[in-house]
N, CA, C and O atoms as CSV, one atom per row, in Angstrom:
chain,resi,resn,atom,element,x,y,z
A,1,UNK,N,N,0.838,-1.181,0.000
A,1,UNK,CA,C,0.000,0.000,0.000
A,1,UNK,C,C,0.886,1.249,0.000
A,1,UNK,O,O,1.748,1.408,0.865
A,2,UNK,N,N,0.676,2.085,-0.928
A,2,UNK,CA,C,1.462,2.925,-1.032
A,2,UNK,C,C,1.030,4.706,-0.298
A,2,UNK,O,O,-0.004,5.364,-0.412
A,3,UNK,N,N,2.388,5.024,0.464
A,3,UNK,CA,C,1.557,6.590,1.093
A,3,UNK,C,C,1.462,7.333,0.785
A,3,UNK,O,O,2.253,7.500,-0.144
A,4,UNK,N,N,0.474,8.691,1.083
A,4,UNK,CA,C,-0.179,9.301,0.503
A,4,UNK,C,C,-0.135,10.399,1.087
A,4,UNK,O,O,0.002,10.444,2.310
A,5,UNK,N,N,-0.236,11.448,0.368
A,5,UNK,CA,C,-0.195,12.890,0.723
A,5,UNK,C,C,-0.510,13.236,2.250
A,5,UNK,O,O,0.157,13.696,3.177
A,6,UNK,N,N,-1.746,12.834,2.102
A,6,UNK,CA,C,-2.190,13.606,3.291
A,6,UNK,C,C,-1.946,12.759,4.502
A,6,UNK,O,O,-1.916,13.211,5.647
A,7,UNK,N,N,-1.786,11.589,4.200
A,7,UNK,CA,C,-0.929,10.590,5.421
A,7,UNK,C,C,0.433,11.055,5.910
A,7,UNK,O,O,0.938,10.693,6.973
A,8,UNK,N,N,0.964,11.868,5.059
A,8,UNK,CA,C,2.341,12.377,5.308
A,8,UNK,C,C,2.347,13.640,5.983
A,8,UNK,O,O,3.065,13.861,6.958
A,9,UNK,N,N,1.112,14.942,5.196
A,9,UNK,CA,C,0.996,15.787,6.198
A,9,UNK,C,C,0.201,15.765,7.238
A,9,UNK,O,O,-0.273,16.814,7.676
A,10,UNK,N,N,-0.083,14.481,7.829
A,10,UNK,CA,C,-0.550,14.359,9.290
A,10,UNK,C,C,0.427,13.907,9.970
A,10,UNK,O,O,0.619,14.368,11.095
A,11,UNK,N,N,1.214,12.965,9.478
A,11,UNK,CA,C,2.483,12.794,9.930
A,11,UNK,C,C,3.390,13.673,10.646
A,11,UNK,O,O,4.017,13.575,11.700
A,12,UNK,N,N,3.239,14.779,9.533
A,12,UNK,CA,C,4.205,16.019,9.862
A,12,UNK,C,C,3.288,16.882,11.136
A,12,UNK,O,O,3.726,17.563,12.064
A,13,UNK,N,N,2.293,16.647,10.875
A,13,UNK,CA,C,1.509,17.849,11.756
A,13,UNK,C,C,2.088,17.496,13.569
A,13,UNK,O,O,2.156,18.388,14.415
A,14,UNK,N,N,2.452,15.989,13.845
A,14,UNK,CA,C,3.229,16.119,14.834
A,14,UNK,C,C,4.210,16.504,15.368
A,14,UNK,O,O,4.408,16.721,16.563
A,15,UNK,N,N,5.186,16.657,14.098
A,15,UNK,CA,C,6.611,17.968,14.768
A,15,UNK,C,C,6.271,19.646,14.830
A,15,UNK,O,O,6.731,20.534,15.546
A,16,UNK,N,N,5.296,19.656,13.790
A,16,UNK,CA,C,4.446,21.296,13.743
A,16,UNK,C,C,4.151,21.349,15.096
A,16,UNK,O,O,5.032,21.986,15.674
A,17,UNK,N,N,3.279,20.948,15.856
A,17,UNK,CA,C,2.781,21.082,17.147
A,17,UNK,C,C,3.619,20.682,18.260
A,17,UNK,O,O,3.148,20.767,19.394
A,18,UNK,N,N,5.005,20.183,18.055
A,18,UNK,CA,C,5.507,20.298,19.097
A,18,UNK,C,C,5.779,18.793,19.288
A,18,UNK,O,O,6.952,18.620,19.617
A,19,UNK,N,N,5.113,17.712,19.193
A,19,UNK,CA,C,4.691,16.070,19.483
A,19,UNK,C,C,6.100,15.689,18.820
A,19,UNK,O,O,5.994,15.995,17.633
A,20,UNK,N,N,7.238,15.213,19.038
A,20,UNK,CA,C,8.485,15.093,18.177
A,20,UNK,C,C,7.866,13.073,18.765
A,20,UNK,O,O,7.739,12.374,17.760
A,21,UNK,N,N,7.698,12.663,19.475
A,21,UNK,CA,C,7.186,11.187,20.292
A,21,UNK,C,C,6.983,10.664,19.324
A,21,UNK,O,O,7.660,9.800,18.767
A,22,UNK,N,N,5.290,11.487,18.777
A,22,UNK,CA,C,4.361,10.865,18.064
A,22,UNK,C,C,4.563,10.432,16.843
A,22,UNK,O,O,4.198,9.371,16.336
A,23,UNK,N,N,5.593,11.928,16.068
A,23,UNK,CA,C,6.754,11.842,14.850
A,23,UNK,C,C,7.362,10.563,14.736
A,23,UNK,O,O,7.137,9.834,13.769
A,24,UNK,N,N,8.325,10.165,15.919
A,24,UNK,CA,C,9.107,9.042,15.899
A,24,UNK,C,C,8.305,8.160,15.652
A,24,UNK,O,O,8.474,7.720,14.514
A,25,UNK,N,N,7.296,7.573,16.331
A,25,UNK,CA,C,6.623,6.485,16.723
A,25,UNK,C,C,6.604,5.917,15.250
A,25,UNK,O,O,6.695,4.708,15.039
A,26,UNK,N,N,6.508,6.655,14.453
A,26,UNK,CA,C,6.432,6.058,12.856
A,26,UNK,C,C,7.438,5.884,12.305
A,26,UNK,O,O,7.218,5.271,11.261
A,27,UNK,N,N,8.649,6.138,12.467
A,27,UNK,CA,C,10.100,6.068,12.313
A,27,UNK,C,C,10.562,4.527,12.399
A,27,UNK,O,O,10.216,4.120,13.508
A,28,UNK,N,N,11.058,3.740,11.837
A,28,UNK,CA,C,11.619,2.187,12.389
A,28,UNK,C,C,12.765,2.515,13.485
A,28,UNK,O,O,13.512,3.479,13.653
A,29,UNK,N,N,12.628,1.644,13.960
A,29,UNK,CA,C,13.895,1.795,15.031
A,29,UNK,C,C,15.222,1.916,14.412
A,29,UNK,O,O,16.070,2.733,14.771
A,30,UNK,N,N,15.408,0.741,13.110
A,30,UNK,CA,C,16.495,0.572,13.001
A,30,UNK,C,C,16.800,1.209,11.616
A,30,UNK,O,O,17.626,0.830,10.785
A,31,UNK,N,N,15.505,2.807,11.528
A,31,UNK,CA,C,15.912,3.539,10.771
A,31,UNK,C,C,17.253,3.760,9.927
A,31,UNK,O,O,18.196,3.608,10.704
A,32,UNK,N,N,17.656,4.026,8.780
A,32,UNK,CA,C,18.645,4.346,7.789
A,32,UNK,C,C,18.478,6.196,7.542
A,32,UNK,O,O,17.830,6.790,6.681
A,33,UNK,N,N,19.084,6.587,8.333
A,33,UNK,CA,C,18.749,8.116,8.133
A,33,UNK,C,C,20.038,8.602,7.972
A,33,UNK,O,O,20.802,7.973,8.703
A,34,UNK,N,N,20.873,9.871,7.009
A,34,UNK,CA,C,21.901,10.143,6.578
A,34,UNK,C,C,21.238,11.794,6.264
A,34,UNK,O,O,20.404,12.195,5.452
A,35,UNK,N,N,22.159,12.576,7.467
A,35,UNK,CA,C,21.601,13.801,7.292
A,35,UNK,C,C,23.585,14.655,6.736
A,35,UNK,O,O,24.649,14.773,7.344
A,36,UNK,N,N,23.076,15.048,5.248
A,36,UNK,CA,C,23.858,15.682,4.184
A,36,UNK,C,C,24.362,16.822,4.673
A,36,UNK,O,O,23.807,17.585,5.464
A,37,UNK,N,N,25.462,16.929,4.173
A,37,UNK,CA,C,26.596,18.088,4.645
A,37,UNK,C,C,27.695,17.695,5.040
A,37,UNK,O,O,28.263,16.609,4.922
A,38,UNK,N,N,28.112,19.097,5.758
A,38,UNK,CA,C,30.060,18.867,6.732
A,38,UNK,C,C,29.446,20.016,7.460
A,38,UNK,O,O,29.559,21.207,7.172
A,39,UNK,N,N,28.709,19.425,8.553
A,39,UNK,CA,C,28.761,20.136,9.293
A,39,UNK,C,C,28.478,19.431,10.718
A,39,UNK,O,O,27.648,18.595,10.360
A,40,UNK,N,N,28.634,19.246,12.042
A,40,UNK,CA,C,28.750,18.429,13.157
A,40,UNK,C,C,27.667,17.628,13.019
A,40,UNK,O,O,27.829,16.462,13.379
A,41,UNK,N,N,26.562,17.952,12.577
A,41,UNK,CA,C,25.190,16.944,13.000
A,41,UNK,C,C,25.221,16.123,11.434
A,41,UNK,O,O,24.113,15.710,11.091
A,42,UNK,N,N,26.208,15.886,10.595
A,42,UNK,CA,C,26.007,15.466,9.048
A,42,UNK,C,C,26.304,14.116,9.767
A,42,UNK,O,O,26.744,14.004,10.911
A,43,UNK,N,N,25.930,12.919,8.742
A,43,UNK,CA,C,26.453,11.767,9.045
A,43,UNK,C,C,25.518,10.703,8.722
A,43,UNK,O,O,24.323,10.963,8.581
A,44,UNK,N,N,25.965,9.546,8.597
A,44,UNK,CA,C,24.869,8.225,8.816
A,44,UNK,C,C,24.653,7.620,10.143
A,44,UNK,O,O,25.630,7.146,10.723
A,45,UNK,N,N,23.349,7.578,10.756
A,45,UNK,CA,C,22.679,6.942,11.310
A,45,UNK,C,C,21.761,5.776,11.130
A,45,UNK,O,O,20.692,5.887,10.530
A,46,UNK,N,N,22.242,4.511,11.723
A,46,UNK,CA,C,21.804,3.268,11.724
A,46,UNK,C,C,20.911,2.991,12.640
A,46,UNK,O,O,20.451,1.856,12.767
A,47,UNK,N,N,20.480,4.232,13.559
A,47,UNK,CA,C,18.980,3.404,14.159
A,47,UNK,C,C,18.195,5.140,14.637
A,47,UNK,O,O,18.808,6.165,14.341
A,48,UNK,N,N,17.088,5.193,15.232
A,48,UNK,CA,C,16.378,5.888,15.535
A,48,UNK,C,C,17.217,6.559,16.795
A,48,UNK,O,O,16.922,7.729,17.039
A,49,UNK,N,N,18.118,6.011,17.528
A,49,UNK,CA,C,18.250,6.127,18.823
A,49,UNK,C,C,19.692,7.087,18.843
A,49,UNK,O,O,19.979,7.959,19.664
A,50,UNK,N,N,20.523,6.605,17.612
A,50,UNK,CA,C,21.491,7.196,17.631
A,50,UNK,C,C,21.214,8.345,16.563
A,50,UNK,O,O,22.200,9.040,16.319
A,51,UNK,N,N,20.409,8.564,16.098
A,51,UNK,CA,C,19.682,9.749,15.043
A,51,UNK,C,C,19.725,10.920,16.110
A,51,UNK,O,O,20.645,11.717,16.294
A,52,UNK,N,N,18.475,10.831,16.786
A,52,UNK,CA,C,17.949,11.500,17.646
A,52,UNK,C,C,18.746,12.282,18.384
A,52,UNK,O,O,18.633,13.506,18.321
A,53,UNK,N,N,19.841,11.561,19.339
A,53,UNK,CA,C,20.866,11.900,20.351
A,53,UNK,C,C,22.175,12.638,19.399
A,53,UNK,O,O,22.934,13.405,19.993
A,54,UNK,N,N,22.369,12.389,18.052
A,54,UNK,CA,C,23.077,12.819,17.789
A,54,UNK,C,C,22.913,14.288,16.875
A,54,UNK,O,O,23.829,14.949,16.386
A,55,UNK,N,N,21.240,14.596,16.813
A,55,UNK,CA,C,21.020,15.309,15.600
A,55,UNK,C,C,19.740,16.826,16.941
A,55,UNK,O,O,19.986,17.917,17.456
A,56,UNK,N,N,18.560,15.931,16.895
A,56,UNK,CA,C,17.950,16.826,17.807
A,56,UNK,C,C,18.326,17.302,18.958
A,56,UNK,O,O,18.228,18.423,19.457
A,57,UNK,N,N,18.958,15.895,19.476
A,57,UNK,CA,C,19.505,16.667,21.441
A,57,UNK,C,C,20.269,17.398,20.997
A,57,UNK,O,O,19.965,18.553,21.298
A,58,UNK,N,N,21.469,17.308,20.194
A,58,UNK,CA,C,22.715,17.611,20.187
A,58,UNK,C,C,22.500,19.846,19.443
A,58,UNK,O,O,23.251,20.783,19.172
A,59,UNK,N,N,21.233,19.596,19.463
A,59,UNK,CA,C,20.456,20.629,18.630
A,59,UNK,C,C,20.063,21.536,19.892
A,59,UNK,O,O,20.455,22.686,20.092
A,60,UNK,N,N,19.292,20.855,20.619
A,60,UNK,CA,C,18.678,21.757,21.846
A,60,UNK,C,C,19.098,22.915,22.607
A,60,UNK,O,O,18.572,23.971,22.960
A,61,UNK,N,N,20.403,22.267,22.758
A,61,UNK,CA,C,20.912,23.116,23.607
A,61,UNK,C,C,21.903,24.254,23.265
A,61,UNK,O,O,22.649,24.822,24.062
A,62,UNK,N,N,21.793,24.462,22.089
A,62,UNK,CA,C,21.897,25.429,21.194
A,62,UNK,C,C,20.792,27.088,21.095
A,62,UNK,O,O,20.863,28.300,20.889
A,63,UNK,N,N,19.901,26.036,21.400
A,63,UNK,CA,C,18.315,27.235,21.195
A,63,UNK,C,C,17.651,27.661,22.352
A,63,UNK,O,O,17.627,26.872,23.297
A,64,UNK,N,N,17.243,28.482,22.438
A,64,UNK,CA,C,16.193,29.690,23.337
A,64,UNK,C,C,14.814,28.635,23.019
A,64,UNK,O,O,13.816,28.952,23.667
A,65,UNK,N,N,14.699,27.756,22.350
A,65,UNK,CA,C,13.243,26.897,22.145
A,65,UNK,C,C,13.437,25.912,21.463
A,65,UNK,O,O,14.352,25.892,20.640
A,66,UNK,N,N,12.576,24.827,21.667
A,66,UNK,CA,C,12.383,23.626,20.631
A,66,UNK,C,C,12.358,24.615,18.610
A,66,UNK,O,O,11.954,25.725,18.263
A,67,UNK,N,N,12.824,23.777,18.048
A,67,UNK,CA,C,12.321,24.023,17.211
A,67,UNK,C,C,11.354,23.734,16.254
A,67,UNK,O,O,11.078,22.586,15.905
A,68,UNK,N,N,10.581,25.229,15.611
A,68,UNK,CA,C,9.628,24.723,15.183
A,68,UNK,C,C,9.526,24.737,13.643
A,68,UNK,O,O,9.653,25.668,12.848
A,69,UNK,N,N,9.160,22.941,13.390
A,69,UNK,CA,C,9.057,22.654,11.982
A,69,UNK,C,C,8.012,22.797,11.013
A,69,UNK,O,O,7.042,22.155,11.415
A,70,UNK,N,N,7.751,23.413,9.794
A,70,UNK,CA,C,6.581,23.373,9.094
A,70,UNK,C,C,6.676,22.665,7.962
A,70,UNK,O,O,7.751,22.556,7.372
A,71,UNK,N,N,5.717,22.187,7.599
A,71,UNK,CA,C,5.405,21.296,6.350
A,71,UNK,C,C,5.444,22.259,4.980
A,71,UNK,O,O,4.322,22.471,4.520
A,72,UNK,N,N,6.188,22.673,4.494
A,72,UNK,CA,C,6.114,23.653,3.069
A,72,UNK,C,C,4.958,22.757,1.890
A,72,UNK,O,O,3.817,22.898,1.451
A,73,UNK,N,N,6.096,21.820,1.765
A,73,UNK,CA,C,5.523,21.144,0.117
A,73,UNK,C,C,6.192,19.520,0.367
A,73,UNK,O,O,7.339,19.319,0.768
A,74,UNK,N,N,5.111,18.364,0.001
A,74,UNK,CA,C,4.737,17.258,-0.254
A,74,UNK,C,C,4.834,16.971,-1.559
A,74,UNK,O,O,3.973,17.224,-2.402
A,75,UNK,N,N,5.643,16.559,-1.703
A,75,UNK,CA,C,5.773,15.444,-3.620
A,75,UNK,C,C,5.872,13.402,-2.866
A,75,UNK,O,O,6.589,12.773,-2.087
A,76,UNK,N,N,4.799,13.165,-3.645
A,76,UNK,CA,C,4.658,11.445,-3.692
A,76,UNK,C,C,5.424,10.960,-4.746
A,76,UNK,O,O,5.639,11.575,-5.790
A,77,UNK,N,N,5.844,9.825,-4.454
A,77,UNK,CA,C,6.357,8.823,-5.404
A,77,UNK,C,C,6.302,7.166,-5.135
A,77,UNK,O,O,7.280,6.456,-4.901
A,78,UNK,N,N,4.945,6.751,-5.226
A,78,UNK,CA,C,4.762,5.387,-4.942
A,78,UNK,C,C,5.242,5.706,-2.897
A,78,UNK,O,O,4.762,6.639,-2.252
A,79,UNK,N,N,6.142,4.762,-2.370
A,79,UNK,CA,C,6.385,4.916,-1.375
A,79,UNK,C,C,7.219,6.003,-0.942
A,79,UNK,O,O,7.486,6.036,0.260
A,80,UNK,N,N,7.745,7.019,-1.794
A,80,UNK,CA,C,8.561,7.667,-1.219
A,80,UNK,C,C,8.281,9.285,-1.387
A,80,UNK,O,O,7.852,9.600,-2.497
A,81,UNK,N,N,8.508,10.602,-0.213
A,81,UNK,CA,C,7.943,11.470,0.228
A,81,UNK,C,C,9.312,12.654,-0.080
A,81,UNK,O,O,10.427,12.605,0.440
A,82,UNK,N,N,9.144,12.997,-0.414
A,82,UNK,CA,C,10.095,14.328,-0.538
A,82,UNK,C,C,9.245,15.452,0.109
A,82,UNK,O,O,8.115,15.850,-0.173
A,83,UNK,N,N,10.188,15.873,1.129
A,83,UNK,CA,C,9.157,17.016,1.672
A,83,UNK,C,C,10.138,18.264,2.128
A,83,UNK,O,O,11.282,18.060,2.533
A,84,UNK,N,N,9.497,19.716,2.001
A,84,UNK,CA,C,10.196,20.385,2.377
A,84,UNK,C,C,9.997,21.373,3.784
A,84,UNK,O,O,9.098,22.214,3.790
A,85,UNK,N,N,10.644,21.250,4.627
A,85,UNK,CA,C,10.228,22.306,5.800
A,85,UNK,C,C,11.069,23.374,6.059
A,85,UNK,O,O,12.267,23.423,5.783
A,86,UNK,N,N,10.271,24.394,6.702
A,86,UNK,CA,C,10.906,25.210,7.103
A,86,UNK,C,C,11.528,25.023,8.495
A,86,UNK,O,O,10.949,24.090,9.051
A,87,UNK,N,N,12.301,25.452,9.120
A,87,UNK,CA,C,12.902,25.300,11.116
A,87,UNK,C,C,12.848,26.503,11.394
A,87,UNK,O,O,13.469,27.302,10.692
A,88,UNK,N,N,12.291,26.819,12.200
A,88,UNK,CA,C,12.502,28.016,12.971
A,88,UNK,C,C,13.386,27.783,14.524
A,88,UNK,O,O,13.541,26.564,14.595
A,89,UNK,N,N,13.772,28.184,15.288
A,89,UNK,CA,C,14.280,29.140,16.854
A,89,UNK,C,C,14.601,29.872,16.452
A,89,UNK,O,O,14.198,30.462,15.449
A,90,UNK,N,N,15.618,30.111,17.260
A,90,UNK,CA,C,16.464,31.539,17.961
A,90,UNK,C,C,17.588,31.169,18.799
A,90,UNK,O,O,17.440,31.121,20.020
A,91,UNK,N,N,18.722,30.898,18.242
A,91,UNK,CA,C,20.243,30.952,18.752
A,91,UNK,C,C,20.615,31.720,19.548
A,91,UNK,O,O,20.553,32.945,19.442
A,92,UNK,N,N,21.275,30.780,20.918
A,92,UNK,CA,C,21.070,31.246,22.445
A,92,UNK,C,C,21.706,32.268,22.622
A,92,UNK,O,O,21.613,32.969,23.630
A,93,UNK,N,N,22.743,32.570,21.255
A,93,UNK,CA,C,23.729,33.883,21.085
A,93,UNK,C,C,22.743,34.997,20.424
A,93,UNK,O,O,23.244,36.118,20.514
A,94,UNK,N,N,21.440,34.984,19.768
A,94,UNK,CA,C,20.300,36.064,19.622
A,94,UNK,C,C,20.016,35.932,18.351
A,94,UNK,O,O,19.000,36.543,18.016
A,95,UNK,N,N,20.680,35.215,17.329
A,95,UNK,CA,C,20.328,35.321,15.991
A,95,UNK,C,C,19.138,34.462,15.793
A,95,UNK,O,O,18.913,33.677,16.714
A,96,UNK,N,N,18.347,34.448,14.805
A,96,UNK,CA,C,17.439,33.370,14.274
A,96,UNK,C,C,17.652,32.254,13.770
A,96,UNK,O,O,18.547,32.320,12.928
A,97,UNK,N,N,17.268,31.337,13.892
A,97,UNK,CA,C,17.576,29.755,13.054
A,97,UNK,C,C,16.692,29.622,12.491
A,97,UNK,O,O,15.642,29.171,12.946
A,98,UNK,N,N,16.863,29.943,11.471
A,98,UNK,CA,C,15.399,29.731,9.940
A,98,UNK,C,C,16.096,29.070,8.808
A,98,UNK,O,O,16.624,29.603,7.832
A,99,UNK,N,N,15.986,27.588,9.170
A,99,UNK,CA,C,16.964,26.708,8.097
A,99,UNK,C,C,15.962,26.564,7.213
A,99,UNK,O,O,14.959,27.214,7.510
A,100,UNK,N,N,15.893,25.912,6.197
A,100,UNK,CA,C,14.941,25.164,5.094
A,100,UNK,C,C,15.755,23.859,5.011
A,100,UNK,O,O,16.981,23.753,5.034
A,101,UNK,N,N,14.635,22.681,4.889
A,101,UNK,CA,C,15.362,21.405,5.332
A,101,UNK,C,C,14.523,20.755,3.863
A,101,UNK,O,O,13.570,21.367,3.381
A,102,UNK,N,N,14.883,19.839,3.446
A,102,UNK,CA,C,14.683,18.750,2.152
A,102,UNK,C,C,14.631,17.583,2.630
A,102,UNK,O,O,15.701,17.093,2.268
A,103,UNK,N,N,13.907,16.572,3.395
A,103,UNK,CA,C,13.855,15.229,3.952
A,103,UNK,C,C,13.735,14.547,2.019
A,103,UNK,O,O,13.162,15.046,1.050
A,104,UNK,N,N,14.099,13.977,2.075
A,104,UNK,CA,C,13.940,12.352,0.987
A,104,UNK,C,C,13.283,11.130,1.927
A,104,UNK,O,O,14.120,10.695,2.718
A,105,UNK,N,N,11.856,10.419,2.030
A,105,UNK,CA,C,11.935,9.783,2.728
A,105,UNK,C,C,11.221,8.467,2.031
A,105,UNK,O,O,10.616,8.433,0.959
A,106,UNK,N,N,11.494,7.309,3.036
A,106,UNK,CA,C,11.146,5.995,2.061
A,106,UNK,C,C,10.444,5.183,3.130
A,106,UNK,O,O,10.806,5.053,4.299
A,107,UNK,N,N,9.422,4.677,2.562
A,107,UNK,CA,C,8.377,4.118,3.613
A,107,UNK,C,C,8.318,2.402,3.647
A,107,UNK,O,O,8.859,1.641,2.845
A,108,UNK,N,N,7.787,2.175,4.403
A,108,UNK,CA,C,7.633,0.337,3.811
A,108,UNK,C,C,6.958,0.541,5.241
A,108,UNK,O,O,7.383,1.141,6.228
A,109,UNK,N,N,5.226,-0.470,4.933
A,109,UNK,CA,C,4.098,-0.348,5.243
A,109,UNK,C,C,3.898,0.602,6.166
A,109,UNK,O,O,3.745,0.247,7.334
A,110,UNK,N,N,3.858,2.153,5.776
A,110,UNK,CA,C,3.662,3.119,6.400
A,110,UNK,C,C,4.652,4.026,7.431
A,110,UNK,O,O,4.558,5.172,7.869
A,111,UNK,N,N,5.632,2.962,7.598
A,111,UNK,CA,C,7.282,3.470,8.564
A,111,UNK,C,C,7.812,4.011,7.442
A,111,UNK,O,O,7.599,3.761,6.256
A,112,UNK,N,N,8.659,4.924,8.069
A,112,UNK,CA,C,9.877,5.515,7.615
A,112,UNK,C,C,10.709,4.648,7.972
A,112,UNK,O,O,10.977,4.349,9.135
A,113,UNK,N,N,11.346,4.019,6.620
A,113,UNK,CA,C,13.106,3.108,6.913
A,113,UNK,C,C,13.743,4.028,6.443
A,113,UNK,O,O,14.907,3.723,6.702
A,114,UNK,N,N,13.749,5.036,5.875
A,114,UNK,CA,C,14.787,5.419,5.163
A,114,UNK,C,C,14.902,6.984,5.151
A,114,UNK,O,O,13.745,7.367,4.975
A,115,UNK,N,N,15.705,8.055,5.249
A,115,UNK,CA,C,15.628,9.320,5.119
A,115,UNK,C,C,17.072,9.774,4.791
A,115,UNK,O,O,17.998,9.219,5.383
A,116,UNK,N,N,17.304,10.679,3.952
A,116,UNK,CA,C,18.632,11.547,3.660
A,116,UNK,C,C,17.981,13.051,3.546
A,116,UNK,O,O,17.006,13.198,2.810
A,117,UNK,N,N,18.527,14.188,4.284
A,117,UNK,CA,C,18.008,15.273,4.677
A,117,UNK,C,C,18.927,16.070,4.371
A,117,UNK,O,O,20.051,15.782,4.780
A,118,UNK,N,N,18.739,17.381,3.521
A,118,UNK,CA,C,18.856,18.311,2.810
A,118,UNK,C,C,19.018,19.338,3.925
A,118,UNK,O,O,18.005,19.391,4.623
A,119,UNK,N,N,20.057,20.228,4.328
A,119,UNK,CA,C,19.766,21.856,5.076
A,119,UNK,C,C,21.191,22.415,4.955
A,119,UNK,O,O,22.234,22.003,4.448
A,120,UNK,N,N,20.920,23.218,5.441
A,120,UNK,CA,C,22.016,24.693,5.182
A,120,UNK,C,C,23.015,24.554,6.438
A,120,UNK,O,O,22.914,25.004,7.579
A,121,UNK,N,N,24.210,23.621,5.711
A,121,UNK,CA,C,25.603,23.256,6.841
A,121,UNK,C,C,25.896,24.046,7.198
A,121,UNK,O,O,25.970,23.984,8.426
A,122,UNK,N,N,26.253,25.228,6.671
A,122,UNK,CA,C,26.789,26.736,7.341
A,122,UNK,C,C,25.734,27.137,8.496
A,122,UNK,O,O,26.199,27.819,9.410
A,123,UNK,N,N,24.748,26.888,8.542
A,123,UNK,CA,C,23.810,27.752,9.874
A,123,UNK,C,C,23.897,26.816,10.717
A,123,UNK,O,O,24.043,27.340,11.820
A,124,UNK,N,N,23.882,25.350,10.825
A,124,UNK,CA,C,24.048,24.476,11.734
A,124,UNK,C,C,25.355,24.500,12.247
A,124,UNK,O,O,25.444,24.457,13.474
A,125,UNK,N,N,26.647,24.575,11.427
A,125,UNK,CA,C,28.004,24.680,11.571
A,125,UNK,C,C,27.955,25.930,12.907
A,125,UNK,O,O,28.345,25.756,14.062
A,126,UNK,N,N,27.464,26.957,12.429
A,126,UNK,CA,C,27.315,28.299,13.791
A,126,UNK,C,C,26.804,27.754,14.465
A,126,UNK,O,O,27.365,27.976,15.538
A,127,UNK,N,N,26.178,27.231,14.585
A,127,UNK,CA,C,24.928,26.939,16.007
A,127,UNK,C,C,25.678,26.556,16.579
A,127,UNK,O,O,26.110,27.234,17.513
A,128,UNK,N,N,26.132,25.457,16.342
A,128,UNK,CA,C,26.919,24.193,17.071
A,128,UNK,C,C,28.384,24.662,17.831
A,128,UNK,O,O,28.579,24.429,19.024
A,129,UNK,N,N,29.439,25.398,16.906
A,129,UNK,CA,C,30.431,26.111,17.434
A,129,UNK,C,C,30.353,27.269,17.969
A,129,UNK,O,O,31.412,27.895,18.009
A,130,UNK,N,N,29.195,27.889,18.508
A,130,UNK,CA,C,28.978,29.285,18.916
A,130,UNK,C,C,28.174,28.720,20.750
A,130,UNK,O,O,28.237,29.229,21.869
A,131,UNK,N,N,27.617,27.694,20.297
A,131,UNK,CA,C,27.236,27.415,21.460
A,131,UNK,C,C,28.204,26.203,22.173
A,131,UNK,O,O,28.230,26.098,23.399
A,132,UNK,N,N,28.896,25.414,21.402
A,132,UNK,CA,C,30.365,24.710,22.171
A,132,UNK,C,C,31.178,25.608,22.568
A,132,UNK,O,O,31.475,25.539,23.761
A,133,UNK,N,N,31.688,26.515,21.904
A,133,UNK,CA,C,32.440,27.710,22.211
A,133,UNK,C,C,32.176,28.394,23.555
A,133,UNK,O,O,33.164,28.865,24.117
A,134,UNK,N,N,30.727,28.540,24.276
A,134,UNK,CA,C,30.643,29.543,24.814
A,134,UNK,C,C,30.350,28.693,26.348
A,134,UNK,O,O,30.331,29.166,27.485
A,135,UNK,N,N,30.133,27.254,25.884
A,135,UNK,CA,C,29.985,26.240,27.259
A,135,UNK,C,C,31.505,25.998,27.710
A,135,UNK,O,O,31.739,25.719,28.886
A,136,UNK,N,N,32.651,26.118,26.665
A,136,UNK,CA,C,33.905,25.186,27.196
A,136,UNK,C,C,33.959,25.640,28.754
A,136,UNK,O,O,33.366,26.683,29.028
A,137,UNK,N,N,34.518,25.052,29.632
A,137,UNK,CA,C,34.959,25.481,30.864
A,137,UNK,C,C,36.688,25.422,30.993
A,137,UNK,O,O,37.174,24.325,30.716
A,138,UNK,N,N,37.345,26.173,31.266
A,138,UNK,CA,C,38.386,26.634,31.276
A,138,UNK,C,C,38.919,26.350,32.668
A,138,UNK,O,O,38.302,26.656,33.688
A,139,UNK,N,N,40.140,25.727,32.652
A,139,UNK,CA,C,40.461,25.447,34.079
A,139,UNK,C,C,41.532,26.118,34.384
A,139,UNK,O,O,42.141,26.523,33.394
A,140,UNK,N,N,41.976,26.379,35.375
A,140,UNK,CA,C,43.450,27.500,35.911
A,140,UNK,C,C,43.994,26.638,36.647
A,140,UNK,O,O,43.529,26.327,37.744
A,141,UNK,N,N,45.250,26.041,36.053
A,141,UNK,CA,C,46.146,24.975,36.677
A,141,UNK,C,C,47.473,25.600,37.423
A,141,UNK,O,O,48.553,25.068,37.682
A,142,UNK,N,N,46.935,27.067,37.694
A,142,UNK,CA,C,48.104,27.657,38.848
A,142,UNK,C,C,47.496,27.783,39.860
A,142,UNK,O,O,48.062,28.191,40.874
């Protein structure tokens, strides 16, 4: 059975509102997700668990807020979803985080096994070194 538009933007309507749980819950565990770039959060991930910890947490604490995702535009292809969102926060240093993200995603009976994700390495690259930068703790060994 192949998915369908509006199965996908209900899907999505759970990271829109905040529900990131409900998002996963449809995710396979042993998800294939490969988020594109050179920038700290780029890489392949072999399960849901190491996705998450390495991409959203590693995200959080970067921002003044969760961030919030919108559903732009939905293209079908038999099982597979190309979708585009927008991200919004606000970088704990004051700037805005308004990425535009490109998911590729691939379904098998209604899960996501598969995703490679599209966004702007340079704004994640800041996030990440502006807010490592400003946690280091510095020790005085005199």
């Amino acid at each position: 059975m192949k998915i369908t538009k509006e199965e996908v933007r209900n899907l999505f309507k759970h990271l829109e509102n905040g529900d990131a749980d409900s998002f996963f819950a449809n995710v396979s565990a042993n998800v294939d997700w490969t988020v594109m770039g050179t920038h700290p959060l780029a890489g392949h991930y072999t399960s849901l668990e190491d996705f998450r910890q390495n991409t959203f947490k590693r995200l959080a604490p970067c921002l003044t807020a969760p961030i919030q995702l919108v559903l732009k535009t939905v293209f079908i292809d038999g099982d597979t979803a190309i979708v585009e969102l927008q991200a919004t926060s606000q970088a704990k240093s004051g700037w805005d985080f308004d990425n535009q993200y490109c998911w590729i995603i691939e379904f098998r009976d209604k899960k996501i096994v598969r995703v490679r994700a599209y966004l702007d390495s340079n704004m994640v690259a800041r996030l990440i070194a502006e807010e490592e930068e400003s946690t280091k703790v510095y020790f005085n060994r005199g």
